[in-house]
Steps between C-alpha positions, in 0.01 A plus 500: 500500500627836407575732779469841503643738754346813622674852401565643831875744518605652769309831573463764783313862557827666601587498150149629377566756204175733396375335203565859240891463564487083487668365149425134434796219688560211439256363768157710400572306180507201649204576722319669167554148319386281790116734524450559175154373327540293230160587292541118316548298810197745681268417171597099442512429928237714609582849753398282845821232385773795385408719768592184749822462312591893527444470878720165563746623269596722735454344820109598587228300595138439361198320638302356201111520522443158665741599808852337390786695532793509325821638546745311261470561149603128420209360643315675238239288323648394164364698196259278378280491792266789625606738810241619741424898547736693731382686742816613695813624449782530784789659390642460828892547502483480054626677259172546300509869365282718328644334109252184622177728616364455141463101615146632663335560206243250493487380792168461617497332826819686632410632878807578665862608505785551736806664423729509778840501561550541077777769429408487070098674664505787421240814365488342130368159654251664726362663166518152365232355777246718259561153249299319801269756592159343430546187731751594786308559893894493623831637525821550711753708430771476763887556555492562166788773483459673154156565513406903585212661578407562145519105407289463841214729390470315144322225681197729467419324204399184679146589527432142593743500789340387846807501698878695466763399732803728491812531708849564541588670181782698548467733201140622553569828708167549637267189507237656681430713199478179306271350676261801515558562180409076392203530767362756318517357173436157648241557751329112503890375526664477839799588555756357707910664579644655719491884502681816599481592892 
């Protein structure tokens, strides 16, 4: 059996660079290869089975419509046989970035995400939730250290949201304005982080 390994360098927040003065290294190419759609394999496979190999590619989990779930992309149903919907995605400690977000398009039973811990989240991916937006009720966004206050707010388009956890993000300067600012836009979603004192 073939066995694939999950793209996951080395990669800390002390080094974060604002993404205007950022040029392309060696590693966002490598990360940019491992999240990229491929429109074939999305069209032959179906969204539900390429979005599950986007997310174990790079060492997430998903939970599959009938409860399994599946953290190791070699245990992967082969090709030939059908995959169940997925409704969750934790990106948990991955290096899914905002390249894969396109992956939600078509996804119909998709309910939940966590992205924690993930140094590649950043404001383009939390624009990239929008691909999800008619099905997802939940989403963290936590310790996620290149994500600011303007990335935060874009979660407003989640009109379907029923619950927003947020914490420890070390680049959003004022959270409580976040969260008002979500709360207002969100007002049947709660909300969930820790805020200013």
């Amino acid at each position: 059996m073939l066995k694939v390994l999950r793209y996951n360098p080395v990669s800390t927040c002390n080094i974060f660079v604002p993404i205007s003065h950022q040029k392309r290294t060696f590693w966002e190419y490598v990360n940019m290869m491992f999240n990229k759609p491929d429109p074939d394999r999305i069209k032959n496979l179906g969204p539900d089975r390429a979005c599950a190999e986007w997310v174990l590619r790079n060492g997430g989990k998903i939970v599959w419509a009938n409860g399994t779930t599946l953290a190791d992309y070699n245990l992967l149903p082969s090709e030939d046989r059908p995959v169940p919907k997925v409704v969750e995605i934790d990106g948990t400690d991955s290096s899914i970035s905002h390249y894969g977000f396109p992956h939600l398009k078509g996804l119909t039973m998709l309910k939940k995400i966590i992205l924690h811990n993930d140094n590649y989240i950043d404001d383009r991916a939390l624009q990239g939730l929008s691909y999800g937006k008619e099905s997802l009720a939940y989403v963290q966004v936590s310790k996620c250290c290149n994500v600011t206050d303007n990335g935060l707010k874009e979660i407003k388009v989640l009109d379907k949201l029923e619950t927003l956890v947020v914490f420890e993000l070390s680049s959003v300067s004022n959270i409580d304005d976040c969260i008002k600012y979500l709360q207002n836009h969100l007002p049947k979603c709660k909300i969930e982080g820790k805020t200013e004192t």
